[in-house]
C-alpha positions in Angstrom: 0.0 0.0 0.0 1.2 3.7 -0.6 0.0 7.0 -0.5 -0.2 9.4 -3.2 0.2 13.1 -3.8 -0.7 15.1 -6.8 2.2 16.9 -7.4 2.6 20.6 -10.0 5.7 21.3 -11.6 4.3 25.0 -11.2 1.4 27.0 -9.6 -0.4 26.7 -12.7 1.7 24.2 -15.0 2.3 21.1 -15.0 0.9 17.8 -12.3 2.5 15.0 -11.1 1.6 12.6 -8.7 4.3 11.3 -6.0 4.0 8.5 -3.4 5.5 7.2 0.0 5.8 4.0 1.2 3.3 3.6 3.8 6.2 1.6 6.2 6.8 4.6 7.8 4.6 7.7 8.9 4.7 10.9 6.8 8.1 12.4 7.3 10.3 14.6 4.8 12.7 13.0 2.1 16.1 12.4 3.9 18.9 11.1 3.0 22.3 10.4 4.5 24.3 11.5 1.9 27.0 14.3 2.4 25.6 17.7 2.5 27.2 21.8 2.9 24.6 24.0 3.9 27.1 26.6 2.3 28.4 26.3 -2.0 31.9 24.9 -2.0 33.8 25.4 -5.2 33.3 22.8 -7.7 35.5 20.7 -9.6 33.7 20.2 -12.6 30.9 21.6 -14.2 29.4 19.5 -16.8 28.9 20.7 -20.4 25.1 20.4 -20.5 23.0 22.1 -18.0 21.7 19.4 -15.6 17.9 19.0 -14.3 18.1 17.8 -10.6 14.5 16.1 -9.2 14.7 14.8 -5.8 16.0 17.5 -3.9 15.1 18.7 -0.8 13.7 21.7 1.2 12.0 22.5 4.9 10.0 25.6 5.5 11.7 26.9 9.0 8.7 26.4 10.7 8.9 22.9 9.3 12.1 22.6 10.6 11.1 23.5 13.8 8.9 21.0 14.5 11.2 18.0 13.8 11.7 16.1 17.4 12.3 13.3 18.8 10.3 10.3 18.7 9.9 7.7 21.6 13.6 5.9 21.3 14.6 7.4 18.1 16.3 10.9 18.0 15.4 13.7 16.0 16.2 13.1 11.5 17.9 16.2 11.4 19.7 15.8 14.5 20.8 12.2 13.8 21.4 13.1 10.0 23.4 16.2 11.4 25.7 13.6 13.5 26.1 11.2 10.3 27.5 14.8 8.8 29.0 16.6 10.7 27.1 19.8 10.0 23.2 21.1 11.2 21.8 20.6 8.0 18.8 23.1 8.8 20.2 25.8 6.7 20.9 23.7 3.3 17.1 22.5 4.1 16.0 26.1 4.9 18.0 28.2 2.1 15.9 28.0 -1.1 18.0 31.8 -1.5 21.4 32.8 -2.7 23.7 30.1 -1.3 21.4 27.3 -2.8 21.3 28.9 -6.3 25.2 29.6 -5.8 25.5 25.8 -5.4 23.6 24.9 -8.5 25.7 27.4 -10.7 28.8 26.2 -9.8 28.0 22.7 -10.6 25.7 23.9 -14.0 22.2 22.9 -12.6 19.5 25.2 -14.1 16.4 23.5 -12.7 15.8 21.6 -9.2 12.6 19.9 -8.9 11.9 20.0 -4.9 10.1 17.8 -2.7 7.5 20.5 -1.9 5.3 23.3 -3.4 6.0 25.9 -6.0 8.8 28.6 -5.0 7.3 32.0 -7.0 10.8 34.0 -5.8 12.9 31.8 -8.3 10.3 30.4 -10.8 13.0 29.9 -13.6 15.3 27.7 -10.9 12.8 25.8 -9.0 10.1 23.8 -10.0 7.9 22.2 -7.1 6.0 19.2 -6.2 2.5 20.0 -4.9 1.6 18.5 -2.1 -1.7 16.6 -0.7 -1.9 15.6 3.0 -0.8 12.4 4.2 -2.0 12.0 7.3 -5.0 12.0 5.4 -4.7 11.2 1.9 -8.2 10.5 1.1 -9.5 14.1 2.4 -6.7 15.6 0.5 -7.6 13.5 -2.7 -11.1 14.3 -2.4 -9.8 18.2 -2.4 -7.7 18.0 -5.4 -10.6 16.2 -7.6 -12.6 19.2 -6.0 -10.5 21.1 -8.0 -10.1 20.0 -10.8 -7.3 17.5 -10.1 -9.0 13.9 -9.9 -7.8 12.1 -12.8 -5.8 9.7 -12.6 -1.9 9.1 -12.9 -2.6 7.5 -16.2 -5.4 9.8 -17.6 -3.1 12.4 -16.6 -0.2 10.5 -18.2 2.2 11.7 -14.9 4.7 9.7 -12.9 4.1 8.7 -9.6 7.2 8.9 -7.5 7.9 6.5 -4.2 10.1 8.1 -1.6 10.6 6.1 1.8 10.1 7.4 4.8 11.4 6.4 8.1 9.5 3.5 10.0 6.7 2.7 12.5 8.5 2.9 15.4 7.1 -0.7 15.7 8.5 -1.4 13.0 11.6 0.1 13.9 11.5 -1.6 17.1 11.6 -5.5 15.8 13.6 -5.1 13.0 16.2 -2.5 13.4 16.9 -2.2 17.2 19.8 -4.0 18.8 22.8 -3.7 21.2 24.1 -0.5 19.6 22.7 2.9 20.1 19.1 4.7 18.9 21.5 6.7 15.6 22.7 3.6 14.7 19.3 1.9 14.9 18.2 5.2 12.8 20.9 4.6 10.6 20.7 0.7 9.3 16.4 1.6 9.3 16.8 4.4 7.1 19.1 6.4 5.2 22.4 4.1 4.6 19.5 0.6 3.9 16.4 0.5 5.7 14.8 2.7 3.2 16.4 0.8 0.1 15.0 -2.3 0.8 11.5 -1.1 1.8 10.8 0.5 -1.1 11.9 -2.5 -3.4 10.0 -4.8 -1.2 7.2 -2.3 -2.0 7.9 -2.4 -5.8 7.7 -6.0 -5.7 4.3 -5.9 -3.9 3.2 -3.1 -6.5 4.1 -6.0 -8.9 2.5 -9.2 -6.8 -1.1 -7.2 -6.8 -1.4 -7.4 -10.4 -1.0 -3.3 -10.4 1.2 -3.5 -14.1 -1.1 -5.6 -16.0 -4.1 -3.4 -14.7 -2.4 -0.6 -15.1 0.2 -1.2 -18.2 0.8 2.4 -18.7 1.3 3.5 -15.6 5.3 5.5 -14.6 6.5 5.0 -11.1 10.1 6.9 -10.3 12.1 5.5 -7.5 15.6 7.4 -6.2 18.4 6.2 -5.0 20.5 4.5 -8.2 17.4 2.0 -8.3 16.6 0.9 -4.6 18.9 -2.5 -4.5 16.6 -3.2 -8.0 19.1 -3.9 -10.4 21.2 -6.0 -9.0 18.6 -8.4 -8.1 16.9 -8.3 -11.4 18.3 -11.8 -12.4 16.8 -13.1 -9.0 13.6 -12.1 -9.3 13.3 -13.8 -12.8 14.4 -17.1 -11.1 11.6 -17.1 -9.3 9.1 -15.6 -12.1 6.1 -18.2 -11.4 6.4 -17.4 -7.9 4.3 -14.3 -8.5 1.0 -16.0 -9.8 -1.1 -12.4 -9.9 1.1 -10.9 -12.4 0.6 -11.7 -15.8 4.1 -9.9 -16.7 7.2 -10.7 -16.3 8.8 -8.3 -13.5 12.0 -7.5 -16.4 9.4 -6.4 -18.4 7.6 -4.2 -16.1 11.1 -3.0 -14.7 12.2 -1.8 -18.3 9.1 -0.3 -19.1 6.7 1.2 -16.2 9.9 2.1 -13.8 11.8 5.1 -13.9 15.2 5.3 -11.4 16.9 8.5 -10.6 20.7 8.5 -9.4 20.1 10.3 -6.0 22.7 10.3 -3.4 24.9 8.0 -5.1 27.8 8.9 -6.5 29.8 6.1 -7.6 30.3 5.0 -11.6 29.7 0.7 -11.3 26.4 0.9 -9.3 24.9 3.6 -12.6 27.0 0.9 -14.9 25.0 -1.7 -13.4 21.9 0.5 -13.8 22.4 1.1 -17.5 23.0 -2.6 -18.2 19.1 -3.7 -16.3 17.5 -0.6 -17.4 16.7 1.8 -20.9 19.3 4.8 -20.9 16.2 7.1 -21.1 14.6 5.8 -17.7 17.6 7.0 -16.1 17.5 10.8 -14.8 20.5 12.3 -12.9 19.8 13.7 -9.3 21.7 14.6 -6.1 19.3 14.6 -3.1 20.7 18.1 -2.4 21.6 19.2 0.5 22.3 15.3 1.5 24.1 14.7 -1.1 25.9 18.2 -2.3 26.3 19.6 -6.0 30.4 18.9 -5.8 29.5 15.4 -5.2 27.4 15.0 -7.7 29.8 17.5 -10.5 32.6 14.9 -9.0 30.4 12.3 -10.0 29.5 13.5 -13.4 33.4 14.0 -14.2 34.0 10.4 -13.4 30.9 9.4 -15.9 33.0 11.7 -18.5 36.3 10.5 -17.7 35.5 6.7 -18.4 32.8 8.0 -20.9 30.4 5.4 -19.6 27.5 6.0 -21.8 29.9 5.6 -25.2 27.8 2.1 -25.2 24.1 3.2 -24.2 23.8 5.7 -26.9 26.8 8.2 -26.3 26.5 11.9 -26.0 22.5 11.7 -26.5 22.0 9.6 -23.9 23.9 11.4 -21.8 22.3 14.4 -22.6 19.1 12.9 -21.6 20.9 11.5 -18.4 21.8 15.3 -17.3 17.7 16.9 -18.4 16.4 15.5 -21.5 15.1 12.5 -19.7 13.3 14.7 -16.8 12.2 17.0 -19.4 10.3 14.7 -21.5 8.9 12.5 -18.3 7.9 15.9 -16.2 6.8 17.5 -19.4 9.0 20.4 -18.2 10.1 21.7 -21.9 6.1 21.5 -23.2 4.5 23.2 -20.3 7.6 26.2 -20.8 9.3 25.6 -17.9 12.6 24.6 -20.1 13.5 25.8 -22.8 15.9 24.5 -25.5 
């Protein structure tokens, strides 16, 4: 099961529809990847202007808010210790030392995880958001509007994000003789969430969901979720999944969409490039978790070995840095890129 959000690219453009994996309570997107709440200078800028689409932001108030809960410390506070840095102001700063960052490493566009930003309309581009704690109220208010077709009348990507666990949850699988971050850490940000949301893929698949649905895009972050490696695996056990009339290869090349988010390394996107179509694959950096050098580090890696010379070359890399995001979001058509 997951919840859903209609998502805008704009206040008036362009809708999209993200979801969470209902293993955890409604939280914001986090990741543990490296962050600087401050622009560093980059190494490398690449050639082509790059489109990023699962970064992150918090309202101050938002920021505020996030506590404790029951044994497990605060996200930011426990994502700040995995750091080394409070990462409320690279959260916060949708300003000057944000859009710093994104020139330095050539980004023209970051699609955040919430709401439209009107002071920088040409930079960001934001998700809309509908109220998980009570998705069917907020559903109800978007069709109310206007909004209530579906992700494939629409013809819009959903997007799965994880969130962090029941504490429940947490409890029994994740708790141990080590401390409440390092219980944080294995159920969330360096593999909980990983593994939760390709269980949930897989479950997506099980119910029957791609044969009913055969058009429908899902997006998931994170260089694929543990997916590719295990593609071979799954097929092993093909007749296993008796409600899907599919095979989950099939599905996985043609209904999922994987961006590289927080991961910065060249064999893991290799890996991704041999499961998956070239134009499935978006670049992101799950900013400010992961920062813009790391990912214009990454990028001059991907150029060094020139690892797409075999998945369609300079096209496909093109389509890697924006084309891909462009075409899927429908940023280009509704005139929020341009050429």
């Amino acid at each position: 099961m997951a919840t859903c959000k209609l998502m805008r690219t704009s206040a008036r453009r362009s809708w999209i529809l993200l979801s969470e994996s209902s293993l955890g309570r409604r939280s914001f997107s986090y990741s543990s990847k490296t962050a600087s709440s401050s622009p560093r200078p980059q190494s490398h800028k690449p050639s082509i202007p790059a489109i990023t689409l699962e970064e992150h932001f918090l309202t101050a108030s938002s920021a505020a808010k996030l506590g404790s809960s029951g044994n497990r410390p605060s996200p930011l506070d426990a994502l700040s210790r995995v750091t080394g840095r409070d990462l409320r102001t690279g959260l916060t700063d949708v300003g000057p030392h944000r859009l710093q960052s994104m020139d330095a490493a050539n980004i023209s566009h970051q699609v955040l995880s919430h709401g439209s930003l009107p002071a920088h309309p040409d930079r960001f581009v934001g998700f809309a958001a509908l109220p998980m704690g009570g998705p069917r109220g907020g559903a109800e208010g978007a069709a109310a509007r206007g909004h209530g077709a579906g992700a494939v009348e629409l013809d819009v990507p959903i997007y799965i994000h994880p969130a962090f666990p029941l504490e429940v949850v947490a409890e029994a699988k994740y708790q141990g003789n080590y401390d409440a971050f390092s219980a944080s850490c294995i159920g969330s940000w360096a593999y909980g969430w990983h593994s939760d949301i390709a269980v949930h893929i897989l479950r997506l698949y099980a119910s029957g969901l791609f044969d009913a649905h055969p058009e429908v895009k899902l997006v998931i972050g994170h260089m694929g979720e543990t997916l590719p490696m295990m593609i071979g695996r799954i097929g092993q056990w093909q007749r296993g999944f008796s409600g899907a009339k599919r095979s989950f290869e099939d599905v996985w090349k043609k209904n999922i969409y994987v961006t590289t988010s927080g991961f910065f390394d060249v064999p893991p996107l290799k890996l991704l490039l041999d499961t998956l179509p070239a134009d499935h694959i978006m670049y992101s950096v799950d900013y400010p978790f992961g920062s813009n050098e790391q990912g214009a580090e990454f990028l001059e890696r991907i150029e060094k070995e020139n690892v797409f010379e075999k998945y369609g070359g300079e096209e496909a890399y093109r389509g890697f840095l924006r084309g891909n995001a462009e075409k899927l979001l429908k940023l280009r058509e509704k005139g929020i890129t341009s050429a």
